[in-house]
C-alpha positions as CSV (number, residue, x, y, z in Angstrom):
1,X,8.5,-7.4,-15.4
2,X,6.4,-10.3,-16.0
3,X,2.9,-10.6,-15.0
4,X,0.6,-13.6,-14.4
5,X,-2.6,-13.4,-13.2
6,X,-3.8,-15.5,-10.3
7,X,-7.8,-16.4,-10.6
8,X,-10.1,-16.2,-7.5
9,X,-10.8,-19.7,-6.1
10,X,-14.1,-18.5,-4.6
11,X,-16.5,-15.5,-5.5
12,X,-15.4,-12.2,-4.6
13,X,-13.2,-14.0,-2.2
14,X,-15.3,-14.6,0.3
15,X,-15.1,-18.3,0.9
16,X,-18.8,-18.8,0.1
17,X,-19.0,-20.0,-3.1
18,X,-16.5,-21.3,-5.9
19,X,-15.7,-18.2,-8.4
20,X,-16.5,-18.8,-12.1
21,X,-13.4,-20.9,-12.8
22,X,-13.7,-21.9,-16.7
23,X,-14.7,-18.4,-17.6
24,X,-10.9,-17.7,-15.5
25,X,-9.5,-20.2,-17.4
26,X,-10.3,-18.9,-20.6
27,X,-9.5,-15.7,-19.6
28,X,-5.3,-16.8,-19.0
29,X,-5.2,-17.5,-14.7
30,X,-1.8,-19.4,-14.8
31,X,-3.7,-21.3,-11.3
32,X,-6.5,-20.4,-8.5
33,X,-6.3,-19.4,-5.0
34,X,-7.6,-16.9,-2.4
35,X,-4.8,-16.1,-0.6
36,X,-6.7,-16.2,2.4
37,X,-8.1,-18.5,5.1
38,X,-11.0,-20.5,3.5
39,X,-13.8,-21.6,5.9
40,X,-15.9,-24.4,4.6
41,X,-14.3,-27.4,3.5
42,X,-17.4,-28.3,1.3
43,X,-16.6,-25.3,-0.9
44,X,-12.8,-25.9,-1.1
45,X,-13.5,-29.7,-1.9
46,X,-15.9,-28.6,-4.4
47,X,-13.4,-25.9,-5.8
48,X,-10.6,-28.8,-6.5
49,X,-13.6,-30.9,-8.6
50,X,-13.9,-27.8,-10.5
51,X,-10.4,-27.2,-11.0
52,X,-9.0,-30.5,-11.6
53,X,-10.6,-30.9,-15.1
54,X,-9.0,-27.4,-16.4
55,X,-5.5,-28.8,-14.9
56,X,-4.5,-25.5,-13.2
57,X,-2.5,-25.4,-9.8
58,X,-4.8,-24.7,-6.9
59,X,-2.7,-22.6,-4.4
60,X,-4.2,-22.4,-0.7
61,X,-3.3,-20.3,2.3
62,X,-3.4,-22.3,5.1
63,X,-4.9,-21.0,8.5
64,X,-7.9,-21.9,10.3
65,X,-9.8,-18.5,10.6
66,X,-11.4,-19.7,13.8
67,X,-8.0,-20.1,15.5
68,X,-6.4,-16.8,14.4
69,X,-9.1,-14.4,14.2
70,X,-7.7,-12.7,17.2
71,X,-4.7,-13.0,16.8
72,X,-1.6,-10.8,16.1
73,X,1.8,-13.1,15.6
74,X,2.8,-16.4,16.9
75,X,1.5,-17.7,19.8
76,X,4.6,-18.1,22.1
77,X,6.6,-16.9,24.5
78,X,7.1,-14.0,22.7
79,X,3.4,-13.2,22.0
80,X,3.1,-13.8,25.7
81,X,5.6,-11.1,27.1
82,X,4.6,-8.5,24.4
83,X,0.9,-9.3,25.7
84,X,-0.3,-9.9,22.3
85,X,-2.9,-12.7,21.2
86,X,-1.2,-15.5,19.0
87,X,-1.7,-17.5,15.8
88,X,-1.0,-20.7,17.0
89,X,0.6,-23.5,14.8
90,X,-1.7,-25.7,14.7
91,X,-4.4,-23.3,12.5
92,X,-1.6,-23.8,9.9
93,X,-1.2,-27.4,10.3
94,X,-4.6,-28.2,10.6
95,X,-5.7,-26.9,7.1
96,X,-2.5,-28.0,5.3
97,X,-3.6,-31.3,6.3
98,X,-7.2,-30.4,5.2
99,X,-5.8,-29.1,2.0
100,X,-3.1,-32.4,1.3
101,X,-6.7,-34.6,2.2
102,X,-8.8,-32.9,-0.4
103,X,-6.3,-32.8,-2.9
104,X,-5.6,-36.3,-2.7
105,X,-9.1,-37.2,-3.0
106,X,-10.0,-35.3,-6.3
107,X,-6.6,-35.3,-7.6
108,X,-6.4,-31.7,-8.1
109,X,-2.4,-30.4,-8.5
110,X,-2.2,-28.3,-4.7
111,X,0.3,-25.8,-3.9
112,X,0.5,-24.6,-0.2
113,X,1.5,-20.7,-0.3
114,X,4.1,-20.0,2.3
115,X,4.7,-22.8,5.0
116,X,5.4,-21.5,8.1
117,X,5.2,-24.2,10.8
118,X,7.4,-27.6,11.6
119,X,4.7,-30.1,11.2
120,X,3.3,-28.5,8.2
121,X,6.6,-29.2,6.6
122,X,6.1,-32.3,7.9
123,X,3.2,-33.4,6.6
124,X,3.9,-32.2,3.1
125,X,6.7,-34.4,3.2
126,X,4.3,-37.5,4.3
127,X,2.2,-36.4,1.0
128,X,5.2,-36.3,-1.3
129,X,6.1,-39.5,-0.4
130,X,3.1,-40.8,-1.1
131,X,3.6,-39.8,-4.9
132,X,0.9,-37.0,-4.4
133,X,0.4,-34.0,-7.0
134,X,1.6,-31.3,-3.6
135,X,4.0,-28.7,-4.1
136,X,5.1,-26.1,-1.1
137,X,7.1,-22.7,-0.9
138,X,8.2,-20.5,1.8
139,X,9.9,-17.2,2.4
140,X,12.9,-15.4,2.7
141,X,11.8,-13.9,5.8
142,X,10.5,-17.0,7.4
143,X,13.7,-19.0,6.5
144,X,15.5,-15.9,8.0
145,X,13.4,-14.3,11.2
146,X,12.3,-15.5,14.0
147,X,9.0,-14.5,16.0
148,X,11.8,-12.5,18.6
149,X,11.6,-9.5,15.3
150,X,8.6,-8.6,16.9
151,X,10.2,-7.2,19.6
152,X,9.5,-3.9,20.5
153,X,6.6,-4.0,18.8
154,X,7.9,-3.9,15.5
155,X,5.3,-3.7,13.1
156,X,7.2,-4.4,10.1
157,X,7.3,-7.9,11.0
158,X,3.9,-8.2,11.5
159,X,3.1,-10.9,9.0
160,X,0.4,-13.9,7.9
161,X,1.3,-16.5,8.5
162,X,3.1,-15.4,11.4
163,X,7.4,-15.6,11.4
164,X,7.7,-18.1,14.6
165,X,10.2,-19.7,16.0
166,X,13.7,-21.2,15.7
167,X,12.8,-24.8,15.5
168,X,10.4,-24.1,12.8
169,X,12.7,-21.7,10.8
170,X,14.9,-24.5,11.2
171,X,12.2,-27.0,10.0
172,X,11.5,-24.7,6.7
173,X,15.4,-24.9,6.2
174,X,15.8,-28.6,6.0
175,X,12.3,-28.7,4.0
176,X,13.5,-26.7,1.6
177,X,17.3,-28.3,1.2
178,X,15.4,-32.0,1.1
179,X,13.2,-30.9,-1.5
180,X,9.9,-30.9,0.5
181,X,9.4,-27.2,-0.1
182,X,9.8,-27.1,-3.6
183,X,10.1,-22.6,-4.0
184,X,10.9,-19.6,-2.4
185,X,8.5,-16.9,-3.1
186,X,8.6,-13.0,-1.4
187,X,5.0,-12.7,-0.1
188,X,5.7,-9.3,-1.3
189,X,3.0,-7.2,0.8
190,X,3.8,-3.2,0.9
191,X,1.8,-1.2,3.2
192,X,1.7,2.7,3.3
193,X,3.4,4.3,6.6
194,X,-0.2,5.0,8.4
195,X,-0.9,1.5,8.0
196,X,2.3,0.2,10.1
197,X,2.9,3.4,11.9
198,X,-0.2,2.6,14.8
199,X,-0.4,0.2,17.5
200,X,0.5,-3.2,16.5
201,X,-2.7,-5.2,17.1
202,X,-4.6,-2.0,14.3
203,X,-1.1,-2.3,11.7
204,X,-1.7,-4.3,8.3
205,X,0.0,-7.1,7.9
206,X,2.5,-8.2,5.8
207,X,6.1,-6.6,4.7
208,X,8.2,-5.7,0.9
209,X,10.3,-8.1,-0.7
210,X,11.1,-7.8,-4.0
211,X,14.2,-5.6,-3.6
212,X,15.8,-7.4,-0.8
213,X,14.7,-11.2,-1.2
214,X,17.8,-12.5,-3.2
215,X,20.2,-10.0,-0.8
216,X,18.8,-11.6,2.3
217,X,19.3,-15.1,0.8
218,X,22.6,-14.6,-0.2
219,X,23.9,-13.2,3.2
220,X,22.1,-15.4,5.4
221,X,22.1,-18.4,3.7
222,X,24.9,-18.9,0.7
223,X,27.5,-16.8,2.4
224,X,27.4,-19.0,5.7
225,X,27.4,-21.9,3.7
226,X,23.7,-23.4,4.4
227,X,23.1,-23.4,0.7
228,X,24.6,-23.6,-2.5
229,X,23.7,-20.3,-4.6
230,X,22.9,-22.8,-7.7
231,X,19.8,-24.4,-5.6
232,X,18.3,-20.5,-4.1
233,X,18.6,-19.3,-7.8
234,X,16.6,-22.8,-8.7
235,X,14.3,-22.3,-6.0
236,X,13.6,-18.5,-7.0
237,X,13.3,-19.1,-10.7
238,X,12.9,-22.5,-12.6
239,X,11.0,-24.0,-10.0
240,X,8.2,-21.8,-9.4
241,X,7.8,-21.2,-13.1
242,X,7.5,-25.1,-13.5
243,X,4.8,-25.5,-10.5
244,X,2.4,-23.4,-13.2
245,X,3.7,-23.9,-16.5
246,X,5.1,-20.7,-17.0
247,X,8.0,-22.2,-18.8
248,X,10.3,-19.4,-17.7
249,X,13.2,-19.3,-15.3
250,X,15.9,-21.1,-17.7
251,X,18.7,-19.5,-20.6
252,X,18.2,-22.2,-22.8
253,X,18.4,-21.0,-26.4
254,X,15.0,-20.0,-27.7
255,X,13.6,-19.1,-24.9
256,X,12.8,-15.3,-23.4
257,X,15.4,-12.9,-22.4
258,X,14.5,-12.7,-19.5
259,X,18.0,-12.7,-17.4
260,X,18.8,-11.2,-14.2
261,X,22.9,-10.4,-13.3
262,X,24.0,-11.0,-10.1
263,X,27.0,-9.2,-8.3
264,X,27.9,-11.7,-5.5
265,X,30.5,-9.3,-3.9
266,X,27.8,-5.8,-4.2
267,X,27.0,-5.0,-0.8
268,X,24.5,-2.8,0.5
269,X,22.5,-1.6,3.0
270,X,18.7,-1.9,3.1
271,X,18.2,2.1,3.3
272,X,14.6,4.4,2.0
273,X,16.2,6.2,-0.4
274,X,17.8,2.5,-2.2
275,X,14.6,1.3,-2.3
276,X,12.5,1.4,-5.4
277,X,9.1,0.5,-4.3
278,X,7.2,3.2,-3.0
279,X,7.0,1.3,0.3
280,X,9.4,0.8,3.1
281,X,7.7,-1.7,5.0
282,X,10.5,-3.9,6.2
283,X,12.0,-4.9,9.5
284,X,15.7,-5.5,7.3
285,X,16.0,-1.6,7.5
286,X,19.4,-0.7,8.2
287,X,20.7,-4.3,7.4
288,X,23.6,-4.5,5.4
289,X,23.6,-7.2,2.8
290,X,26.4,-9.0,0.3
291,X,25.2,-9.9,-3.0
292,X,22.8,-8.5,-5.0
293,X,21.2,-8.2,-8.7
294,X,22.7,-5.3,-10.5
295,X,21.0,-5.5,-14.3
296,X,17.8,-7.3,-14.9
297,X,16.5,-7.6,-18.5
298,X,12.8,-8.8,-19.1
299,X,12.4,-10.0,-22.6
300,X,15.9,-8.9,-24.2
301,X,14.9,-5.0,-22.8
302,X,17.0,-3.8,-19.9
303,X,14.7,-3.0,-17.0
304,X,16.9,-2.5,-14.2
305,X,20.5,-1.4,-13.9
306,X,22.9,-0.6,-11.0
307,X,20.0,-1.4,-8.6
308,X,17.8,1.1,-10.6
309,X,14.6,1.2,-12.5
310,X,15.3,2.0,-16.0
311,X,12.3,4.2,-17.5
């Protein structure tokens, strides 16, 4: 497997100051980002004047930390009947706009990690159009759930940002066919079993999505006929690697081995024991799925065959 390190935007990650960018640079960061809620807009303004000289991709996860600080999933009807305090849309929207502002100011290139909400798709399309440097992704899981997964408590689906509802999930859909969202990427976030298995405000959040992410795209969107499997192959591979210069994701001749073979007829179902990673952490459990990579070879070595890790 490929590697890339992702640099710290602020110091220790704590929002409070920028981190030591050049010295990051010069180290090999393919881009910058926190993965996490940052506070002061002074610092993230800052942080883009930094960055935009050494021409790296600024990602930013966007929520207000003062409007989900409490809270659990989405705020909805479903947070309601569970009893469980919400992460409301607008803490999303309100610092992709933030983000999109800042960006367009100091010309830094932005990427906004994994949009979850309808107007934040929305208001990344209003930036593309006007010809700004903004690039978006999203999720298998929140082009595929909806906030009723929590159900029954269901830690597994306990994410940031939340999965919410249908019009969104519908909203990430047509952003993504239109070319507003420009990737899909896994958020891939394993937990160990005492860290979902306790009540769901104290679980960790987040779920594993390596193994399953091309499975659950296949089934649920190519098979149905929402998407051609020539644009979710695009989206999971040449486009990411072109939104940090990676210049990976293509078969071109002279470039890496690095090829992944795809069984569009395999079908399986998401089970513990077919599951390489260590951790189960997934609320597709029992899910059977149609279509799957069967032999993945990462620089001309074979890595992975018949849904194996090869030592």
């Amino acid at each position: 497997m490929n590697v890339f390190i992702m640099g710290a935007l602020t110091a220790g990650l704590r929002s409070e100051e920028i981190a030591h960018l050049c010295e990051l640079d010069r180290a090999g960061v393919i881009g910058f980002g926190d993965d996490k809620p940052l506070g002061s807009a002074a610092v993230l303004r800052a942080a883009f004047m930094y960055a935009k000289p050494l021409g790296k991709t600024v990602c930013v996860h966007c929520e207000d930390a003062s409007l989900v600080s409490e809270g659990h999933m989405h705020e909805g009807v479903v947070s309601t009947i569970l009893g469980l305090n919400g992460r409301p849309r607008s803490a999303e929207d309100i610092e992709v706009a933030r983000a999109i502002i800042l960006a367009e100011e100091t010309g830094v290139r932005l990427h906004i990690l994994h949009l979850s909400s309808a107007k934040s798709v929305e208001i990344v399309r209003q930036a593309k159009a006007k010809g700004l440097n903004v690039t978006a992704e999203v999720t298998p899981h929140h082009l595929i759930l909806t906030d009723e997964a929590v159900m029954g408590y269901n830690t597994n689906a306990k994410v940031t940002p939340p999965i919410r509802e249908i019009s969104d999930r519908e909203a990430l859909r047509e952003g993504l066919a239109d070319g507003t969202i420009d990737c899909i990427a896994t958020d891939h976030a394993p937990r160990c079993l005492e860290e979902k298995q306790v009540e769901f405000p104290l679980a960790g959040n987040g779920m594993i999505g390596l193994e399953t992410a091309f499975s659950l795209l296949m089934t649920e969107l190519v098979k149905p006929g929402l998407f051609d499997l020539k644009d979710i192959i695009s989206a999971l591979t040449v486009k990411p690697s072109r939104i940090y210069g990676l210049g990976k994701g293509t078969l071109i001749p002279g470039s890496d081995a690095d090829i992944t073979v795809i069984d569009p007829a395999f079908e399986w179902v998401v089970q513990p024991d077919l599951l390489e990673s260590k951790s189960k952490n997934t609320p597709f459990m029992g899910k059977t799925l149609k279509g799957a990579p069967v032999l993945t070879m990462v620089g001309g070595k074979v890595v992975m065959k018949g849904r194996k890790i090869v030592a």
